[in-house]
OpenMM code with the backbone's topology and positions (N, CA, C; nanometers):
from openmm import Vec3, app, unit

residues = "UNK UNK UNK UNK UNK UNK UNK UNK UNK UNK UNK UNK UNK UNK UNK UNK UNK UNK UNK UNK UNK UNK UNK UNK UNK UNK UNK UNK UNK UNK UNK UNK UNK UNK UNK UNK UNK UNK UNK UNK UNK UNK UNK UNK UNK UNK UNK UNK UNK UNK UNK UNK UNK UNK UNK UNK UNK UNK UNK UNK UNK UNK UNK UNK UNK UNK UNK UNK UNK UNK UNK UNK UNK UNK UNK UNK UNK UNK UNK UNK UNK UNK UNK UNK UNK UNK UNK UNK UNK UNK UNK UNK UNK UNK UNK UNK UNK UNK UNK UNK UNK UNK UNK UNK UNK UNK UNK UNK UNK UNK UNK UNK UNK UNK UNK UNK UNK UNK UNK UNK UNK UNK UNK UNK UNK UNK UNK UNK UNK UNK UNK UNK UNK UNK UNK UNK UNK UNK UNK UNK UNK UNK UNK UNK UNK UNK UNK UNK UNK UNK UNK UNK UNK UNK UNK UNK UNK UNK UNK UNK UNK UNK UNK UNK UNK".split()
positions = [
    Vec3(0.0839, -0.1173, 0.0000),
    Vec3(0.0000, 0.0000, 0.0000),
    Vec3(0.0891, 0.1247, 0.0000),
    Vec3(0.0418, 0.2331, -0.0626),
    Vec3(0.1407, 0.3160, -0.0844),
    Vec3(0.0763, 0.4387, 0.0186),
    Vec3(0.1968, 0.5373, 0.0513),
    Vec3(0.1230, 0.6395, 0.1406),
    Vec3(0.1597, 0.7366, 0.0918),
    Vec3(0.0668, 0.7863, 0.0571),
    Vec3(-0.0081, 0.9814, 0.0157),
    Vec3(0.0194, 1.0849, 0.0850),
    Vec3(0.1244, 1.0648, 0.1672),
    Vec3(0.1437, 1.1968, 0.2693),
    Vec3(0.3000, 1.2004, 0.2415),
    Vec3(0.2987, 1.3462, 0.3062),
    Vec3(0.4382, 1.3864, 0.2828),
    Vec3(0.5097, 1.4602, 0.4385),
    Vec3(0.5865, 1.4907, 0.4736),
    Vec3(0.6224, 1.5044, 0.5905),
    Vec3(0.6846, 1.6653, 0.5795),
    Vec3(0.6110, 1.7520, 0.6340),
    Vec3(0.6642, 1.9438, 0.6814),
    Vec3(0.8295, 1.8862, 0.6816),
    Vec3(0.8721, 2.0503, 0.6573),
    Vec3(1.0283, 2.0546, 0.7598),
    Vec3(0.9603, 2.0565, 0.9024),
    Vec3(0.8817, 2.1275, 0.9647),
    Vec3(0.8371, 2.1158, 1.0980),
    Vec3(0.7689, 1.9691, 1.1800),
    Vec3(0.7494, 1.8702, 1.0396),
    Vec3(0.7104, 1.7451, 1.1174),
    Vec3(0.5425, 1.7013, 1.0802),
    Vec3(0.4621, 1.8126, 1.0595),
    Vec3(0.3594, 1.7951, 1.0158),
    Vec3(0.3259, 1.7006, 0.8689),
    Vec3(0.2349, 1.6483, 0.9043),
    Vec3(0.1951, 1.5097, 0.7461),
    Vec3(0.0873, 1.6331, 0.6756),
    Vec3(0.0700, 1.6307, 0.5443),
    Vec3(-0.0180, 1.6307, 0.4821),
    Vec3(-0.0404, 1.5809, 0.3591),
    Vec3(-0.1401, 1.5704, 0.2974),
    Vec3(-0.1210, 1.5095, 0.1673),
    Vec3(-0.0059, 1.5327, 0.0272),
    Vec3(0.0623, 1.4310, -0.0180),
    Vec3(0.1165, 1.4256, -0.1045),
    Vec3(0.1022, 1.5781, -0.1882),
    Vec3(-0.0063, 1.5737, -0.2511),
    Vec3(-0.0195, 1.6785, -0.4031),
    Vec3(-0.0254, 1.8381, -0.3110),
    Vec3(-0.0498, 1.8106, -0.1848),
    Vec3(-0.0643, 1.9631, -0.1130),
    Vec3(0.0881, 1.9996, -0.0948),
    Vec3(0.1742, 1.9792, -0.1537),
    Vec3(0.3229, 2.0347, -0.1268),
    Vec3(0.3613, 2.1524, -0.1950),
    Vec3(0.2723, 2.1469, -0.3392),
    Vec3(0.3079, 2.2893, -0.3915),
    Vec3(0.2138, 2.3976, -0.2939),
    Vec3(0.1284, 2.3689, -0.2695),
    Vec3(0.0681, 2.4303, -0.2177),
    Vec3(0.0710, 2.5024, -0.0569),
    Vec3(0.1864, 2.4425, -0.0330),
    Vec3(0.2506, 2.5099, 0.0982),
    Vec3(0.2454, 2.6527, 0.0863),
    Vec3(0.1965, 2.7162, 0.1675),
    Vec3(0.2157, 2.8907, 0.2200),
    Vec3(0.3892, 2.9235, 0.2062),
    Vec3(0.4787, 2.8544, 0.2730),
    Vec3(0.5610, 2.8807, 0.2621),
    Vec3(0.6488, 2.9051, 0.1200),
    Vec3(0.6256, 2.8193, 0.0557),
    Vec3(0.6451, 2.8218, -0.1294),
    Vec3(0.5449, 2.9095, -0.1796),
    Vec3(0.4558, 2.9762, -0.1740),
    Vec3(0.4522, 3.0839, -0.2434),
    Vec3(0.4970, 3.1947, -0.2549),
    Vec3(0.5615, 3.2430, -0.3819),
    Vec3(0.5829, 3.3626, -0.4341),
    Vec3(0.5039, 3.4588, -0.4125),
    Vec3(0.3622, 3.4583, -0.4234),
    Vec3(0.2695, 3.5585, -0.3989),
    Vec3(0.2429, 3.6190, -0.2030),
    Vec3(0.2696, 3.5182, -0.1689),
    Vec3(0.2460, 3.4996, -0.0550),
    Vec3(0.4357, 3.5947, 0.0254),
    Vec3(0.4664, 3.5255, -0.0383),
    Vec3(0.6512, 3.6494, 0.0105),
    Vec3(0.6334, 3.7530, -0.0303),
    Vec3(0.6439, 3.8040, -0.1291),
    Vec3(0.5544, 3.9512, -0.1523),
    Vec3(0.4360, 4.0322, -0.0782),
    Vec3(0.3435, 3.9596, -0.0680),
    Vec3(0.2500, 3.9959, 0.0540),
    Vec3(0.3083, 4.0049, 0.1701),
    Vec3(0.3890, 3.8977, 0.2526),
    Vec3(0.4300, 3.9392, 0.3511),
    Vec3(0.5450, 4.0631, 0.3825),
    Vec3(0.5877, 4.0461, 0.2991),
    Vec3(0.7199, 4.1490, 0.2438),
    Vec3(0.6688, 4.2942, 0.2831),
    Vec3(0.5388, 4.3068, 0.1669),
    Vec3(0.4531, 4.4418, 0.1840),
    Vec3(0.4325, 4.4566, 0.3015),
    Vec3(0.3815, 4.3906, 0.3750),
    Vec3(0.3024, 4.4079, 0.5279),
    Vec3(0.4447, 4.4545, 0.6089),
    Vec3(0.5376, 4.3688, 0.6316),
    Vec3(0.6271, 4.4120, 0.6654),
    Vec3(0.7282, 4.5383, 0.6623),
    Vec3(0.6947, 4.6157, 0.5487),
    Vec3(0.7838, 4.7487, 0.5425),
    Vec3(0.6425, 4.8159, 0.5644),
    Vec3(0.5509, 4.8047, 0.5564),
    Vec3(0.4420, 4.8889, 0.5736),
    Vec3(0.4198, 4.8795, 0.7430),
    Vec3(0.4931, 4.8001, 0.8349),
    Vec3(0.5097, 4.7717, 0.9341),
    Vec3(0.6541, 4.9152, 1.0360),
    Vec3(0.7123, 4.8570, 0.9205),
    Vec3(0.8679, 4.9323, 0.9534),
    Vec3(0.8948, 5.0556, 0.9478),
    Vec3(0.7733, 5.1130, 0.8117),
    Vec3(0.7687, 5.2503, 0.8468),
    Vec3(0.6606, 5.3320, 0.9613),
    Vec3(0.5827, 5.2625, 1.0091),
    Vec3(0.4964, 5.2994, 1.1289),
    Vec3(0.5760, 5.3430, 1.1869),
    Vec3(0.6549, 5.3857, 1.2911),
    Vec3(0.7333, 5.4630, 1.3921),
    Vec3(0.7540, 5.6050, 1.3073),
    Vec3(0.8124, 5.6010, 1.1858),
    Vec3(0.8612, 5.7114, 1.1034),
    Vec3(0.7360, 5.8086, 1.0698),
    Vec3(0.6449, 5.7541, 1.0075),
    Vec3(0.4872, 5.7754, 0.9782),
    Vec3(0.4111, 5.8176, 1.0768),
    Vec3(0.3773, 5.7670, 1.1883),
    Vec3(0.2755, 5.7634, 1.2738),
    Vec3(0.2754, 5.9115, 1.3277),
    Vec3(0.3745, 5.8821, 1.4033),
    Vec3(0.3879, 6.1048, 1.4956),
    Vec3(0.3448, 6.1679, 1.3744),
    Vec3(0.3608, 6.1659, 1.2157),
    Vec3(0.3129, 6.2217, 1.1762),
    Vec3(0.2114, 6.2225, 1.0936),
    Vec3(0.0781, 6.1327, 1.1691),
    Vec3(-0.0400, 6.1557, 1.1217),
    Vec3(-0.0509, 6.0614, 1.0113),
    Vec3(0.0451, 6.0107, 0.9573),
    Vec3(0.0570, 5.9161, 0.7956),
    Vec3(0.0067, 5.7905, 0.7862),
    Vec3(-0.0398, 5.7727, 0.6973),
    Vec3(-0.0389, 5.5994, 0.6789),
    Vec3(0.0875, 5.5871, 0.6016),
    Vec3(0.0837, 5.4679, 0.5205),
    Vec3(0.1764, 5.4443, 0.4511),
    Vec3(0.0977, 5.4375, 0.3162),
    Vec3(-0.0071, 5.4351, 0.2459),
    Vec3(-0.0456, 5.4898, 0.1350),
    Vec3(-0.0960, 5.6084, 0.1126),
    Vec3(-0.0899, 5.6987, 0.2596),
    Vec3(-0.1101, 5.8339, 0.2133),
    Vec3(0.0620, 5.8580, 0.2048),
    Vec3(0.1889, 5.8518, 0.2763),
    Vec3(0.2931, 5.8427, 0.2533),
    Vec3(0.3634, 5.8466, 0.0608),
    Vec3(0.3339, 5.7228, 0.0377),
    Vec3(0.3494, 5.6941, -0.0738),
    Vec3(0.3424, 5.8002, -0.2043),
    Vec3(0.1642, 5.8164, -0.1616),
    Vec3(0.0683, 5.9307, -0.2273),
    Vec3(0.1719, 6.0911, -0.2269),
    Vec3(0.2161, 6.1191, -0.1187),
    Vec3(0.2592, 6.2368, -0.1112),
    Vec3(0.4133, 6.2395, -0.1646),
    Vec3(0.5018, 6.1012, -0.1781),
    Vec3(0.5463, 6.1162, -0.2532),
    Vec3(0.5755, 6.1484, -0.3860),
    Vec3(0.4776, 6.0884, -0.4415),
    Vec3(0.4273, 6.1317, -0.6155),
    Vec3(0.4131, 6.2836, -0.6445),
    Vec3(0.3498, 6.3141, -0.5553),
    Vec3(0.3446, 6.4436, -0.5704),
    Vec3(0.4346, 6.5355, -0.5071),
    Vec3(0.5114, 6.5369, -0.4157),
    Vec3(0.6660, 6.5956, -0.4018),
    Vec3(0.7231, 6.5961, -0.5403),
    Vec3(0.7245, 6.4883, -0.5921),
    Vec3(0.8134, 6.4690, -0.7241),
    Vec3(0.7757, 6.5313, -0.8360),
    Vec3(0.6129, 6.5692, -0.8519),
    Vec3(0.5391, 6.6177, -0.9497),
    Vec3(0.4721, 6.7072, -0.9669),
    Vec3(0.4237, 6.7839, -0.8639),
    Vec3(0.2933, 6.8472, -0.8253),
    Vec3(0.2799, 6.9795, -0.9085),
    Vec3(0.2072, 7.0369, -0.9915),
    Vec3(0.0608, 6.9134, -0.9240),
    Vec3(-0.0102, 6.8448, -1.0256),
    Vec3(-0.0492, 6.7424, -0.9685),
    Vec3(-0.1365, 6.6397, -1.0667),
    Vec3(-0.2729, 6.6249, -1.0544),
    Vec3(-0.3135, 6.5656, -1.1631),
    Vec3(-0.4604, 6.5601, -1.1768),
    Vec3(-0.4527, 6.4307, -1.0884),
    Vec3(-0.5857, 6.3948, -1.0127),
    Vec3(-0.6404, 6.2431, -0.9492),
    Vec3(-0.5682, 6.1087, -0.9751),
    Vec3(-0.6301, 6.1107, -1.1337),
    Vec3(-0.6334, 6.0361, -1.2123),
    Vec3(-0.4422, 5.9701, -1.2330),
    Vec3(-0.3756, 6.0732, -1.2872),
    Vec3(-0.2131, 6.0503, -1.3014),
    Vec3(-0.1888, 6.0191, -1.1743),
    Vec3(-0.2304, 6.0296, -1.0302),
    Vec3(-0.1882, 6.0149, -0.8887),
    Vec3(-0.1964, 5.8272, -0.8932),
    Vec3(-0.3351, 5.8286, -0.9132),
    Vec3(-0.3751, 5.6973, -0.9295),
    Vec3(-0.2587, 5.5877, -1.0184),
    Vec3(-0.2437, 5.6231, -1.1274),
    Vec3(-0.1872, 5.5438, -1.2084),
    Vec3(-0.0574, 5.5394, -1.1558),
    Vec3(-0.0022, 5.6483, -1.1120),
    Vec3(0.1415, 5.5972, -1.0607),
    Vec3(0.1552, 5.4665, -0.9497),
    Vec3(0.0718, 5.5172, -0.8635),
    Vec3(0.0228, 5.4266, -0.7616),
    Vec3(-0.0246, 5.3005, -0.7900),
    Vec3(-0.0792, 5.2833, -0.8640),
    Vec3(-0.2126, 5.1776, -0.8589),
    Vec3(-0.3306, 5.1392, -0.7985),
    Vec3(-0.3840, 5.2947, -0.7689),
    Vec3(-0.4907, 5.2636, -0.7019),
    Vec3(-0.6125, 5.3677, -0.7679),
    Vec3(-0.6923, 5.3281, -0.7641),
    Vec3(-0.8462, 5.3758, -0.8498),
    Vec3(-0.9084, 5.4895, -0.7507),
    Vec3(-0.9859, 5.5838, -0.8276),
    Vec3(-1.0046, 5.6748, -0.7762),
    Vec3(-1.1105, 5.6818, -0.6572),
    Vec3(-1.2302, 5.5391, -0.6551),
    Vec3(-1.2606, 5.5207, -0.5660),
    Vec3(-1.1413, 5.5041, -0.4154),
    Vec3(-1.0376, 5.4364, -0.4644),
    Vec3(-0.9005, 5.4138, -0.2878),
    Vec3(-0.8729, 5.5429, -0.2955),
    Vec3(-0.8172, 5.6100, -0.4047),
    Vec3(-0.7592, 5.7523, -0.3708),
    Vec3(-0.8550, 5.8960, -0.2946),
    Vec3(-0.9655, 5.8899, -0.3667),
    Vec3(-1.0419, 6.0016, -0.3260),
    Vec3(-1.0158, 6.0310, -0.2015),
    Vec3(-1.0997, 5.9486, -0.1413),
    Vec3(-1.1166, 5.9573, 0.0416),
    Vec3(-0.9694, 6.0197, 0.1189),
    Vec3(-0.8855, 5.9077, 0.0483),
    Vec3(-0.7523, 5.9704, 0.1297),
    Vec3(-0.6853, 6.0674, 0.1071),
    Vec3(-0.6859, 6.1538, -0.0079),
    Vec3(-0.6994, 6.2860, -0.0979),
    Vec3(-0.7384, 6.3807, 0.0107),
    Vec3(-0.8692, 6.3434, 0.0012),
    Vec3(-0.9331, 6.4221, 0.1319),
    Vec3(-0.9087, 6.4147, 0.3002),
    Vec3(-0.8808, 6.3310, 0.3058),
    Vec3(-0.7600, 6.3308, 0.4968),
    Vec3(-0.6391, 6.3977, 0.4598),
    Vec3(-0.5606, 6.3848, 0.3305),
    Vec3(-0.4399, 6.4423, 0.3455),
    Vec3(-0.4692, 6.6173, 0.3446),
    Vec3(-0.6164, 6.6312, 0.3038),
    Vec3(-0.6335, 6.7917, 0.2846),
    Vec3(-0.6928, 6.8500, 0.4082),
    Vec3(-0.7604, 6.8114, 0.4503),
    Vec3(-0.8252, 6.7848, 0.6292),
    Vec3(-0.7223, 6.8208, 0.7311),
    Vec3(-0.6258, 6.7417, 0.7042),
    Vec3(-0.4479, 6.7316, 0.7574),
    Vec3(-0.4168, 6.8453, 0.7078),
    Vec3(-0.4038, 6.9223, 0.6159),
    Vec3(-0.3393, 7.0251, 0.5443),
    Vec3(-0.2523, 7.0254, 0.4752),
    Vec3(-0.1922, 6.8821, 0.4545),
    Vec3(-0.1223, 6.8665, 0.3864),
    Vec3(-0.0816, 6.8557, 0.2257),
    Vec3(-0.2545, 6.8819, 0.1495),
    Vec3(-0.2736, 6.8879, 0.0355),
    Vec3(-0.3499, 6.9890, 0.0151),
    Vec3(-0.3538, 7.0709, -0.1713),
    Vec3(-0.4920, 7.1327, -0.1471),
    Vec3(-0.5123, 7.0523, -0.3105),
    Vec3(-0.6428, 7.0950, -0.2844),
    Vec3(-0.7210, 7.0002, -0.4200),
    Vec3(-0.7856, 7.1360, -0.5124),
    Vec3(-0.7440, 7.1281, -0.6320),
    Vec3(-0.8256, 7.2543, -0.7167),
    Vec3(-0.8117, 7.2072, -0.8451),
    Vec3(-0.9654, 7.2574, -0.8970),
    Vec3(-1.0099, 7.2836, -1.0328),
    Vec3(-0.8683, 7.2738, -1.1245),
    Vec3(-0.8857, 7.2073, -1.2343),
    Vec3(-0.8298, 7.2462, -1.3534),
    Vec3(-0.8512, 7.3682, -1.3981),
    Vec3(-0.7946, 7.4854, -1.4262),
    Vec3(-0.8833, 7.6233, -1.5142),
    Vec3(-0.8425, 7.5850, -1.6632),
    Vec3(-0.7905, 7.4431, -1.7209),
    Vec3(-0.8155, 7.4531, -1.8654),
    Vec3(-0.8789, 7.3135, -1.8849),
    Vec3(-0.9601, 7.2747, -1.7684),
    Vec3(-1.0794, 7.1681, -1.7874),
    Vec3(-1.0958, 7.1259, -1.6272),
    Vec3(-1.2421, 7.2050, -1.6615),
    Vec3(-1.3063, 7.1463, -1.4564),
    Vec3(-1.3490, 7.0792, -1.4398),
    Vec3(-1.3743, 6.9713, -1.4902),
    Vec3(-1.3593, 6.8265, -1.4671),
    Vec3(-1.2548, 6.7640, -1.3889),
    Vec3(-1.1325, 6.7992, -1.3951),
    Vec3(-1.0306, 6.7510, -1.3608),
    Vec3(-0.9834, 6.8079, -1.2083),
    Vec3(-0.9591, 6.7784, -1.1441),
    Vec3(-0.9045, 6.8237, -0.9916),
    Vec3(-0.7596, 6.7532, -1.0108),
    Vec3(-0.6842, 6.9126, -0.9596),
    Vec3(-0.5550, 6.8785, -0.9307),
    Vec3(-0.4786, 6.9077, -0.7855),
    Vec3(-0.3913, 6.8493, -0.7637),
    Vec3(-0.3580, 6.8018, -0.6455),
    Vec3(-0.2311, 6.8534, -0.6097),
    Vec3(-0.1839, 6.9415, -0.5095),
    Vec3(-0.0774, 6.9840, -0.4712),
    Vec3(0.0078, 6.9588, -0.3419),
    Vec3(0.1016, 6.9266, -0.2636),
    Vec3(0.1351, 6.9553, -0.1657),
    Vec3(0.1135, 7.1488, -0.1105),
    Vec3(0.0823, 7.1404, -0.0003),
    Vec3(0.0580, 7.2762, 0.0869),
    Vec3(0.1916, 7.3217, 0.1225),
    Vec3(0.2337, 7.4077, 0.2000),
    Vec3(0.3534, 7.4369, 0.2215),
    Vec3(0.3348, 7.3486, 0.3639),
    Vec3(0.2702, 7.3196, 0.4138),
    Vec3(0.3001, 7.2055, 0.5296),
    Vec3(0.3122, 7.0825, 0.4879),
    Vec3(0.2639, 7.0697, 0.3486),
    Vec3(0.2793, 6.9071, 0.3120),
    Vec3(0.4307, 6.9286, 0.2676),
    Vec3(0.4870, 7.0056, 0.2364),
    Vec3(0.6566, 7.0405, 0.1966),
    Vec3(0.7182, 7.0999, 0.2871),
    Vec3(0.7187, 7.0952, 0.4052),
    Vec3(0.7806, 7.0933, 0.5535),
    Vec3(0.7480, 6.9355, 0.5818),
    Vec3(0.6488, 6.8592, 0.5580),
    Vec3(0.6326, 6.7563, 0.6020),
    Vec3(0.7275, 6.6272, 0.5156),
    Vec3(0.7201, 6.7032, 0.3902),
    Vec3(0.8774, 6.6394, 0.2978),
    Vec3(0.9892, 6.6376, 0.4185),
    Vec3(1.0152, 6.7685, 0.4287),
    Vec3(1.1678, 6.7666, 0.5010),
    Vec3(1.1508, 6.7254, 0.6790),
    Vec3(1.1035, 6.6884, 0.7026),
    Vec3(1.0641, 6.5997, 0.8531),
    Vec3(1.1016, 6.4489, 0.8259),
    Vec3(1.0581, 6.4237, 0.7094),
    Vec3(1.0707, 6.2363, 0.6538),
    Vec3(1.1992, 6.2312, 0.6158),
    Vec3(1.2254, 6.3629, 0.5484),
    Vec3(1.3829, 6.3122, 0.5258),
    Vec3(1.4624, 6.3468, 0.6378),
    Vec3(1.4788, 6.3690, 0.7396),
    Vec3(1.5353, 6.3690, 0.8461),
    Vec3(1.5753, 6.3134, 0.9426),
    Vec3(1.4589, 6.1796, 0.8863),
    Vec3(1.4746, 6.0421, 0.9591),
    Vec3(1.4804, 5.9438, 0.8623),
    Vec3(1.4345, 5.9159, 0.7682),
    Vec3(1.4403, 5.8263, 0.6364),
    Vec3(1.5900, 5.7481, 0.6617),
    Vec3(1.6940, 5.7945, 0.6511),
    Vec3(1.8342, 5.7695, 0.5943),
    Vec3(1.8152, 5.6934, 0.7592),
    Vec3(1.7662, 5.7099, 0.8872),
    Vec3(1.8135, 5.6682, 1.0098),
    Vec3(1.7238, 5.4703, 0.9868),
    Vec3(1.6258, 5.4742, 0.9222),
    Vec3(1.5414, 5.3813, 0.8872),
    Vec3(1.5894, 5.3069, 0.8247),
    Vec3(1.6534, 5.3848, 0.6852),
    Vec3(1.7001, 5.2491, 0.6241),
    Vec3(1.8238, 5.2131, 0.6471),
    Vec3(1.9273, 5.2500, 0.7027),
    Vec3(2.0208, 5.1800, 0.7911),
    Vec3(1.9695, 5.0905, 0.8743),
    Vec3(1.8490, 5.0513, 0.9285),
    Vec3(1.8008, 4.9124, 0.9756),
    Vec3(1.7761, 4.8108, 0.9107),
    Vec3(1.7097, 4.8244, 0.7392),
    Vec3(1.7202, 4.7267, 0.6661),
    Vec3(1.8210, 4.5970, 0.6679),
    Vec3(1.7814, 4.5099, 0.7476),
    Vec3(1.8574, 4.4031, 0.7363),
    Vec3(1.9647, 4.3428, 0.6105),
    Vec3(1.9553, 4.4300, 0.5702),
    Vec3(2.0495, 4.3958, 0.4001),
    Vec3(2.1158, 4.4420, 0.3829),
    Vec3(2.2560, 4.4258, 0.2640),
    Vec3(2.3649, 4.5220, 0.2492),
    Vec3(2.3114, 4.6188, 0.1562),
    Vec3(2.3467, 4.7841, 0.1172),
    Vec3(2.2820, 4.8616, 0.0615),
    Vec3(2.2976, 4.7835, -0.1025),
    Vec3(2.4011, 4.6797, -0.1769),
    Vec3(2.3843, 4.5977, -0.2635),
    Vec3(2.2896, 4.5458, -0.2964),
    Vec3(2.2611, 4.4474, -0.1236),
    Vec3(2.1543, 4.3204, -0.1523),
    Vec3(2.0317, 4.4290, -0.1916),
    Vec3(2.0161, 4.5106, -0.1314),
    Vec3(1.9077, 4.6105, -0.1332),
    Vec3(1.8425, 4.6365, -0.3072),
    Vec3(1.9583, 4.6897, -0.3295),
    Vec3(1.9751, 4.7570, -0.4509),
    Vec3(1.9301, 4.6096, -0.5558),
    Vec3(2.0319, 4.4771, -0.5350),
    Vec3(1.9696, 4.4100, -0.6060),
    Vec3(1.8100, 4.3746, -0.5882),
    Vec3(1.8086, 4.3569, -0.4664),
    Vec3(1.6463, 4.3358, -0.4922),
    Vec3(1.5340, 4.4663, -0.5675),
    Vec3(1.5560, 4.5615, -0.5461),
    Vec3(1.4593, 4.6636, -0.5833),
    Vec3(1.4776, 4.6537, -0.7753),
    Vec3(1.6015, 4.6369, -0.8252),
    Vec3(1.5980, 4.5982, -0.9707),
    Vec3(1.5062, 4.4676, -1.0143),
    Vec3(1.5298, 4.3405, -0.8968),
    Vec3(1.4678, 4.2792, -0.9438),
    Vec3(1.3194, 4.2788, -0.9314),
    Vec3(1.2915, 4.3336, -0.8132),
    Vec3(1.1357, 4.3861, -0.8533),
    Vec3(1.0565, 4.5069, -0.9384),
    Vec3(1.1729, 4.5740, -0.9696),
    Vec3(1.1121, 4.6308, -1.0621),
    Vec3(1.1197, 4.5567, -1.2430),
    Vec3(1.1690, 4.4652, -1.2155),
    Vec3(1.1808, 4.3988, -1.3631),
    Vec3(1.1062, 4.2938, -1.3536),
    Vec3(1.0203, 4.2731, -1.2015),
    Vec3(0.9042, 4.1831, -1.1749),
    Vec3(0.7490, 4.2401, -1.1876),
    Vec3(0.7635, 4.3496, -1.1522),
    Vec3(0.6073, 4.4603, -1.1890),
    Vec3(0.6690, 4.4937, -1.3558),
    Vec3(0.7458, 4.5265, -1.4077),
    Vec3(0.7631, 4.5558, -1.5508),
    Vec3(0.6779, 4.4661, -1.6541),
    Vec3(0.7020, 4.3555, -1.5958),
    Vec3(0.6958, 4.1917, -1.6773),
    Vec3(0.5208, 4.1962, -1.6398),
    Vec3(0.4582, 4.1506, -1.5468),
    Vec3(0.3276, 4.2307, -1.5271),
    Vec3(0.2327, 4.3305, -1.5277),
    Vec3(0.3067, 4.4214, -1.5655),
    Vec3(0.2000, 4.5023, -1.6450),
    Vec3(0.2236, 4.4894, -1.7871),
    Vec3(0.3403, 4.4348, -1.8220),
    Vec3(0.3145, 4.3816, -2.0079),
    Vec3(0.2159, 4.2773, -2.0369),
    Vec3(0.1871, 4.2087, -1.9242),
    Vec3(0.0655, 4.0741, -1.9134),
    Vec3(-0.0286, 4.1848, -1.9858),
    Vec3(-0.1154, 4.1164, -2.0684),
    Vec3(-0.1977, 4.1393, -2.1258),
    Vec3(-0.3436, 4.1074, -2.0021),
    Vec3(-0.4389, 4.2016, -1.9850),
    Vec3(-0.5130, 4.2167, -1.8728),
    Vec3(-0.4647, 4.2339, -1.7780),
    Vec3(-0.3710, 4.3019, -1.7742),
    Vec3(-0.2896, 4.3243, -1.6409),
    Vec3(-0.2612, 4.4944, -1.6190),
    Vec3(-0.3405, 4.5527, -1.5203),
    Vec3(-0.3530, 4.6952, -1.5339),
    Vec3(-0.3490, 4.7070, -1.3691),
    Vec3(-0.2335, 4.8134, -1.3532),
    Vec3(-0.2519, 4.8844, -1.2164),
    Vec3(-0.3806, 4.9808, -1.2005),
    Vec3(-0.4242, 4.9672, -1.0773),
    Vec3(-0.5293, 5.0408, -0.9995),
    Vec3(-0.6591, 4.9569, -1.0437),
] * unit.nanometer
topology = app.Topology()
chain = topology.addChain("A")
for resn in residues:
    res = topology.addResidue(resn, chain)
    for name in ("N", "CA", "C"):
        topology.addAtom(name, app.Element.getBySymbol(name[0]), res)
């Protein structure tokens, strides 16, 4: 008689064909945790100041750009204007954004940092550089990984049906 089970590194049996299917072997699943985890790491840096980490993100784009319409906020990001709106509006609540009319199409709302959301730039960078000196990695390993994920989202959004936000 033959037996259908297979034995964990931890000792646990489960069925034979459930091995790919280990949590631990997924790819999707290291990435997810990955995310949770720096979205973890920047809480101390974030928090005193009022941030999440996708309004964070958000206010990066626009440090770099400002100002943008919704819509371009979204796409950098990947998130649809239903996720963005709301938080659009806490970061402006906060003061840290202001939101105005297009004057060469009002349809469009564009999006600026405030002069407190650009004091609030130079607060993050003041501690940023103290943060990522904790990264468990050499600034290399670092570096290699961020190439290789960006040549891992590259490859996925060339997927055909494959669209951020």
């Amino acid at each position: 008689m033959q037996d259908n089970t297979t034995r964990s590194d931890d000792g646990r049996v489960a069925p034979a064909g459930d091995e790919a299917l280990r949590l631990d072997r997924q790819l999707c699943f290291a990435l997810y945790s990955a995310s949770a985890m720096f979205t973890r790491f920047y809480r101390p840096l974030l928090e005193p100041l009022g941030l999440t980490y996708p309004q964070y993100i958000t206010m990066m784009v626009l440090w770099e750009r400002a100002p943008l319409p919704v819509g371009e906020i979204g796409r950098a990001l990947g998130l649809d204007s239903a996720t963005l709106t709301p938080m659009l509006k806490r970061l402006e609540t906060a003061g840290y954004v202001s939101r105005t009319r297009d004057p060469d199409d009002e349809r469009r709302v564009l999006v600026a940092p405030t002069p407190a959301g650009a004091e609030l730039r130079d607060r993050i960078l003041e501690k940023r550089d103290d943060m990522l000196c904790r990264i468990p990695l050499s600034p290399e390993r670092v570096s290699e990984l961020h190439a290789l994920l960006d040549e891992f989202n590259a490859a996925f959004r060339a997927m055909p049906g494959m669209r951020e936000g």
